[in-house]
Phi, psi and omega in degrees: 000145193249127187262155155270124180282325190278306160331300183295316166336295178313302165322356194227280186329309190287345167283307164330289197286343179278332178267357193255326172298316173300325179296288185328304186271005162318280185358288185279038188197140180185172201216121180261119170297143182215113194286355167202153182203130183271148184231323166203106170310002191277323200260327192081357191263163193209113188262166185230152178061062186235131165269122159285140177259111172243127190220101161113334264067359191238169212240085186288322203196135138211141252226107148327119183088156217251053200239145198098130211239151068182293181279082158287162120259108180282117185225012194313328204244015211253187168229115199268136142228167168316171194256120176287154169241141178266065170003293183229129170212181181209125159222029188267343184216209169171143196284159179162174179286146196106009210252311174267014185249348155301348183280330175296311204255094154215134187223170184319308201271346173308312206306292199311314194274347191283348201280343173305318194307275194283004178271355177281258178087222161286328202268320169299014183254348199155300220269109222262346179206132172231159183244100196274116184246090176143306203321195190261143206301303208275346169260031171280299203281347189276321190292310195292321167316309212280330174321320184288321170293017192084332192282318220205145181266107193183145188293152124005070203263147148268158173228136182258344163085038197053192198241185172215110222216154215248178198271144175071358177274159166293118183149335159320181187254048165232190207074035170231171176281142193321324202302336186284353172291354171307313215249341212255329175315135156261186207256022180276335202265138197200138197222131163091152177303273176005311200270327187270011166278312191305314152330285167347283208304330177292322174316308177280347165295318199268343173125333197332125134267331146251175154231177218217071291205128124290026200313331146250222164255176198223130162329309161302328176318143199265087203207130149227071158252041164084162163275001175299159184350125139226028163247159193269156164304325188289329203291318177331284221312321202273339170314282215311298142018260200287315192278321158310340147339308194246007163092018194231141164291160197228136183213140192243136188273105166200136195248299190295182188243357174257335175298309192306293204313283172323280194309290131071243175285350188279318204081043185288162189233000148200190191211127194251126191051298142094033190311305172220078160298098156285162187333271186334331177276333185274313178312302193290297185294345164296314176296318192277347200065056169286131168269152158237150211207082174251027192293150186264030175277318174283325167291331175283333173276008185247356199265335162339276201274357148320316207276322203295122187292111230064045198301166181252003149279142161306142169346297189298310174286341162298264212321323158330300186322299188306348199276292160317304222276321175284350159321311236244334178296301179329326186267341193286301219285308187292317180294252186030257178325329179244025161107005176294129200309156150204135183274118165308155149183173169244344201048013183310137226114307193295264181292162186286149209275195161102306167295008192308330193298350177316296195307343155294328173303289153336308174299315204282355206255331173261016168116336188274140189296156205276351189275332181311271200305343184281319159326305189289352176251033180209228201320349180271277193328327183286283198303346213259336168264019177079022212247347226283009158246013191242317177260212144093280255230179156231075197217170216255116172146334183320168153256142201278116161232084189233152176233145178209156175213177200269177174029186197243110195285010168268327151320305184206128171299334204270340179312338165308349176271006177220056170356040219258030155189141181253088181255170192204102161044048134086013145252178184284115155214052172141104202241000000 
């Protein structure tokens, strides 16, 4: 018999590559055993004794039993859910004393390391995607970036890439020396319709994936022009306007109720706090499917740190707090109760990070059953950003954004404060 050597060759190379393709994709494939698991917060039902199958970063399969060989994760003893989201954070700071004497000497690239500081964290408290609102553009999007690359350890981020806030409303350069407004303003601040499409458009120029609106005044401002209206109605119209144009959801920093109201009526498409939200305000986010996204994690910490004797706020920020901050569980209870979609968030920055998982307590505390509230950081939250085939869930095509904690958080909610394993698009970042 005559052998071919170039035949047989080929046939011996091509086997190779074919067990060397296998492995690899053994590799890129593991199995978390999971001893209970909501898989999808929508139904609230919870199997027990499930293998997720994670192959690429996705959520492939998931298996009756206990299966799989080679990449395990042992969670047998865990209550497994999707990797939560976090609606409104800042995570370029956090407030504290020294906080206004940092606006001066704090530059972009300080904003960029704390936010590595604090997006490691926020994703080891859970929380697998977040929405950063407000910070300073270049060093968020540059932190959002690099997460998506890979380069920095951090949930998932959006970004609105700062705001776009009317001159002197909150979100403006004050409490600072005149001279200094110059240098401290961004190109987000806008006066007249015209001048606020341009804002729009310098935002979505800067990366914004939302945008991210003042519509009334805010409690942290070192100001006291109130919490009220401070954009015009032509001007709402022409934000909403322009940034639906251009592909981005408008989601509003807004406390008065003519702010609530106005923006709204703009066709704005959610509302960030949401302090004395009224009938009427609950009636518009009903019609329109709006979300309220009202933490109260942040009222509570400011209405706190009012009281607190040597409190680091200022005057103007104190008399706000008090006003607010005690205000907003009540307002969380009445939309609740009266059918309003709600998205989590903490605004955390305002408080400190790492805790989000609080604001569940707080929802439960405004009326909602701990499965509600588990909803708003998974499937609501996933839908109130557009991501709802992506995130949210445990389910196959998903991205493996998964979380586990001891004992069962449909029982007591506050067990979430307590994290004890992290996947992110199928890696490990706490076990």
């Amino acid at each position: 018999m005559k052998l071919n050597l170039k035949k047989s060759w080929a046939f011996g190379l091509a086997a190779v590559l074919m067990a060397s393709a296998s492995a690899a994709a053994a590799q890129n494939v593991s199995y978390i055993h999971a001893g209970r698991v909501l898989a999808d917060p929508a139904t609230g039902r919870v199997t027990e004794r499930q293998t997720l199958v994670i192959e690429d970063g996705k959520v492939k399969e998931i298996r009756d039993g206990f299966v799989g060989e080679g990449t395990v994760v042992d969670l047998s003893d865990k209550f497994v859910l999707p990797g939560f989201i976090d609606s409104h954070v800042h995570l370029g700071g956090q407030q504290g004393d020294g906080d206004r004497a940092s606006r001066f000497t704090s530059t972009s690239a300080d904003a960029a390391l704390r936010g590595a500081q604090y997006a490691k964290i926020t994703l080891e408290a859970g929380f697998t995607t977040v929405a950063d609102l407000g910070g300073n553009a270049d060093a968020v999007v540059g932190l959002r970036n690099a997460v998506a690359q890979g380069r920095i350890v951090g949930p998932r981020i959006l970004a609105s890439a700062g705001t776009v806030t009317p001159h002197g409303g909150h979100g403006d350069a004050n409490g600072v020396p005149e001279s200094m407004v110059p240098l401290m303003r961004t190109t987000g601040v806008c006066s007249g319709p015209d001048d606020c499409r341009r804002a729009v458009r310098e935002r979505v120029r800067s990366g914004a994936d939302v945008i991210k609106i003042t519509a009334t005044g805010g409690v942290l401002s070192d100001t006291g022009a109130g919490l009220n209206q401070q954009f015009s109605q032509g001007e709402l119209e022409a934000i909403v306007e322009t940034a639906h144009f251009m592909g981005r959801r408008v989601t509003a920093h807004a406390h008065g109720t003519d702010g609530i109201n106005s923006f709204l009526r703009a066709g704005g498409d959610s509302i960030e706090h949401g302090t004395f939200l009224d009938n009427e305000g609950i009636r518009m986010l009903k019609a329109n499917g709006g979300y309220l996204v009202p933490t109260l994690l942040a009222g509570d910490f400011v209405a706190r740190e009012a009281q607190r004797p040597g409190t680091f706020f200022t005057a103007n920020q104190r008399k706000k707090s008090l006003e607010a901050g005690p205000l907003m569980l009540d307002m969380a209870r009445r939309a609740h109760a009266a059918g309003v979609k709600i998205a989590f968030g903490t605004d955390n920055g305002v408080g400190p990070h790492g805790d989000n998982a609080r604001e569940f307590v707080l929802l439960v505390q405004a009326g909602l059953t701990p499965i509600e509230a588990i909803r708003t950081a998974t499937i609501n939250a996933a839908d109130h950003f557009g991501l709802q085939d992506e995130i949210g869930r445990i389910t196959a095509g998903y991205n493996a954004d998964i979380i586990a904690v001891d004992g069962d958080p449909l029982q007591d909610v506050a067990t979430l404060r307590d994290v004890k394993f992290v996947m992110r698009a199928g890696n490990v970042y706490k076990q």
